[in-house]
C-alpha positions, 0 to 999 in steps of 0.5 A, a space after each residue: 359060629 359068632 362065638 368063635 369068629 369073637 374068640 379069634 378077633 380077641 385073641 388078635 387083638 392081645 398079640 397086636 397090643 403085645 407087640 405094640 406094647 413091646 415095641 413102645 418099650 424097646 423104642 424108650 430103652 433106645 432112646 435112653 440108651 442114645 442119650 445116656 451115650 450123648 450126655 454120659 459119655 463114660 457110662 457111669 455115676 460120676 463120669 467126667 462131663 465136663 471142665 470149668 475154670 474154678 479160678 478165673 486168670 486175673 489180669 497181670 504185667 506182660 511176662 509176670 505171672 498170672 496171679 491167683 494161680 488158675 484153676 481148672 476142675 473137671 467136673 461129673 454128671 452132677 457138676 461136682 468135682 470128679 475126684 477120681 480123676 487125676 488125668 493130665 488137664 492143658 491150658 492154652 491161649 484161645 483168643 489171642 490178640 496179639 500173637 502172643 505165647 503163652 509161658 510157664 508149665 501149660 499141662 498139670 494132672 489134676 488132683 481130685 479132679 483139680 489142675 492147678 496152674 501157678 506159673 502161667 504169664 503171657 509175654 505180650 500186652 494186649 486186651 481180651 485173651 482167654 485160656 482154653 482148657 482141654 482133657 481126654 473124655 471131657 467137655 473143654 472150657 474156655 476162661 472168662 476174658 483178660 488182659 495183658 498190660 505193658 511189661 513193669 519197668 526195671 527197677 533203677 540201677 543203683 548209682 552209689 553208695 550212702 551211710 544209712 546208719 552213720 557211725 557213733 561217738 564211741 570209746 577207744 576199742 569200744 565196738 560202734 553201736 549201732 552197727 555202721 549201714 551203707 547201702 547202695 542207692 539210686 539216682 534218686 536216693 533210694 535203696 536198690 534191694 536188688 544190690 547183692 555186691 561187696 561193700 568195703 569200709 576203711 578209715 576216712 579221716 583219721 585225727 587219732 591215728 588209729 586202726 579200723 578193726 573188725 570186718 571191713 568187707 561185706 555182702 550187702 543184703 537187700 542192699 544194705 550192708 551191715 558192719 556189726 564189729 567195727 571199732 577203733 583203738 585211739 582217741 580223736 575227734 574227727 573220725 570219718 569213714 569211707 564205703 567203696 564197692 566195684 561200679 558204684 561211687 563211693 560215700 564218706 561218713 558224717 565225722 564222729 568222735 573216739 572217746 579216751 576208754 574209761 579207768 578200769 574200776 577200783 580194785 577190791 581192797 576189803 571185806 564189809 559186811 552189808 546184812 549184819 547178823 541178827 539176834 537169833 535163837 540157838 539153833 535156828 537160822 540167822 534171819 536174814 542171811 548173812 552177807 558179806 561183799 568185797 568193797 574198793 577203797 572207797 567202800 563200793 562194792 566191786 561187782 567184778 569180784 567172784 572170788 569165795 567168802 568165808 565167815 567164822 565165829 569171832 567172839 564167841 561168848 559161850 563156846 557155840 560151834 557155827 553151823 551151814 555153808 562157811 565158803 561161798 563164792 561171790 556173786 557180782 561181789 557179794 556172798 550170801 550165807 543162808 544158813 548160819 546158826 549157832 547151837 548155844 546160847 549166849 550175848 555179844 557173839 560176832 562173826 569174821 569174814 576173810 577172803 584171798 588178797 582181801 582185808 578181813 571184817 568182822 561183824 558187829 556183835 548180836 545174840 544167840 538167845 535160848 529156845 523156849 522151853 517145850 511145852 509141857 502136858 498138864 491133862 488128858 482129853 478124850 479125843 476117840 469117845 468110846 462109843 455104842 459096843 454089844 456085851 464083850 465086843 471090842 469097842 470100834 473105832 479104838 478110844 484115843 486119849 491125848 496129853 495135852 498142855 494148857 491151850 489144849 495143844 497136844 504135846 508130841 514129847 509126852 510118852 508116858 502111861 495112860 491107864 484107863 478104867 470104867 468111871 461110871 458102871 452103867 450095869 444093872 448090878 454095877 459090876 460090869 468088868 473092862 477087859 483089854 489092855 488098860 495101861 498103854 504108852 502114849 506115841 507122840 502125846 496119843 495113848 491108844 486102847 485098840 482092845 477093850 471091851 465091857 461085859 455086861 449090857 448097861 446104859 450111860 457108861 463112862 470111862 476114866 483115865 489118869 496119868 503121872 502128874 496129869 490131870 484125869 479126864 473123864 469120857 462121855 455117856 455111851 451104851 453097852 447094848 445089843 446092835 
């Protein structure tokens, strides 16, 4: 009986703590269900909670704008931005102490979860406003304080006008440089860049009697207006100029002077020639080149003459043809002729230049001396050795022999034959047999032997090889010998 009456107490008694147990659970599960709703209104990671001023309205004039541009982001559960949101975002006066309004564009949708307001201005002074910003589904945010100071001045109005870059002393018909500046000034002489209107100038004084050319009507700019082609037509001492524009009082120049134009120069009468040509050999290139210029009758050179320059041979000692560009057109009056040569030889030649309208020059008298002689090949030098080969294999890299002249240069005209045979016979018996192709002609002073091959095996082989009127040479050691 005690048994089961302790069987039942037990069995109480793990229903009551199960129910217990189920109902502590259910209770936190409420629990954080309430406060999730409280603090995460939007149910989710990276809900939007709340908004803060990222940058803060600094303080500016009444009615300008507030600079740097405001900043408003809306802000999720971790208090980074929440980029997602791109919701309209409003900014307003909050605290507003003198009634004032509040202007630009109030309402901007965010861009990753940023508002940017870049035209907000407040149109009355005061001390202590702040901006309250608000958005659907997230905590608003009020700015930190600022203050509204008394609206700028206007600038000055300008009163009347000033040379601000007085006209120069300039030739008849010359243009004036630097560019003659009148700008429209205040009371108290400063530039009014606000001034936009037209400006004209016109002639002043005028001792010469003559024309103001060129563009007399002008926008200011900044308020300065620029007359860059100005210029007058006869001399004088004594010029002024005079500025006018429509409610401005006008301004007269400083006096400057019209100088007579200068001459024009002296015309091209003649030929020199200012690089002589110099002693060269037949066929090569007069060094340096030749020039030739067009002189006035001073014998200065005219740089306005572009006309073309041609050169001839003039004493020609030995009947030599002249060679390159004969017609060259001036440059600043001078042709350069950069290629000249003459094919033979020979002692006082002298070259000629003429040109349309010009008198002609002739040069002073150089030499056109002989090449040297080529050099000649006067031996044979080895320059592939023969090298380790088995018994009637072809020897590899192919033997190259060379004509060469005293110096040891090789001479690309040489193509005679080259014949090659074994010199020393490395065989046991002495009578091993070169095969291939044993007479070769040489190809620019080079004889190639692609071919050869030797017999029998044997050590300290040599080959020997002649050619007409050359001296023979002689290779070095090598082997016939198994790999």
């Amino acid at each position: 009986m005690f048994a089961t009456l302790l069987r039942e107490d037990m069995k109480r008694l793990r229903i009551t703590s199960t129910g217990c147990l189920l109902a502590a659970m259910a209770g936190l599960v409420g629990a954080c269900r309430i406060d999730k709703l409280l603090h995460d209104p939007g149910g989710g990671p990276g809900t939007p909670l709340r908004m803060a001023f990222t940058s803060q309205p600094g303080d500016a004039p009444a009615g300008e704008p507030i600079t740097p541009a405001v900043r408003v982001t809306v802000q999720d559960s971790t208090g980074q931005p929440a980029t997602t949101f791109d919701g309209p975002v409003t900014v307003g006066l909050d605290a507003n102490p003198t009634g004032a309004a509040l202007l630009g564009t109030p309402r901007e949708n965010a861009v990753n979860g940023v508002a940017t307001f870049t035209d907000l201005s407040v149109d009355k002074a005061g001390s202590g406003y702040t901006l309250r910003a608000t958005t659907s589904g997230a905590t608003g945010a009020t700015s930190d304080a600022f203050d509204i100071t008394a609206p700028r001045p206007p600038p000055p109005a300008a009163t009347h006008l000033g040379f601000a870059q007085q006209p120069q002393t300039t030739q008849a018909g010359s243009t004036i440089t630097p560019a003659v500046q009148v700008a429209a000034l205040d009371a108290a002489g400063n530039v009014v860049p606000a001034f936009t209107g037209p400006v004209t100038i016109a002639l002043g004084a005028n001792p010469g009697g003559g024309s103001l050319a060129g563009r007399k009507i002008v926008d200011a700019v900044n308020g300065v207006a620029t007359f860059s082609d100005l210029s007058i037509d006869k001399a004088g001492t004594g010029y002024t100029l005079r500025a006018s524009t429509s409610g401005l009082t006008g301004a007269t120049s400083d006096p400057f002077d019209i100088t007579a134009p200068l001459p024009p120069p002296p015309a091209a009468t003649h030929l020199g020639f200012t690089v002589q040509p110099s002693n060269t050999e037949a066929g090569a290139t007069i060094t340096p080149a030749v020039q030739v210029s067009a002189l006035d009758a001073s014998g200065n050179t005219v740089t306005s003459f572009t006309g073309t320059i041609t050169v001839a041979i003039g004493a020609d000692p030995a009947g030599g043809t002249l060679a390159g560009t004969l017609s060259v057109p001036a440059v600043n009056g001078v042709a350069t002729f950069s290629n000249l040569s003459i094919n033979l030889a020979g002692n006082g030649y002298t070259l000629t230049a003429s040109a349309a309208g010009l008198t002609g020059a002739t040069s002073a008298g150089f030499n056109i001396t002989a090449p040297p002689p080529p050099p000649q090949a006067t031996q044979l030098v080895f320059t592939v050795q023969p090298s380790k080969t088995p018994p009637g294999a072809t020897i590899t890299p192919a033997v190259e022999v060379t004509a060469v002249d005293d110096l040891g240069n090789r001479v690309t005209s040489f193509t005679g034959y080259v014949t090659i045979a074994i010199g020393h016979d490395g065989s046991l018996l002495g009578n091993a047999v070169l095969s291939g192709t044993k007479m070769v002609r040489a190809v620019n002073g080079v004889a190639r032997f692609g071919d050869l091959s030797i017999d029998q095996l044997g050590n300290g082989y040599t080959l020997q090889v002649t050619g007409s009127g050359l001296k023979s040479a002689e290779s070095s050691a090598f082997n016939i010998a198994v790999l």
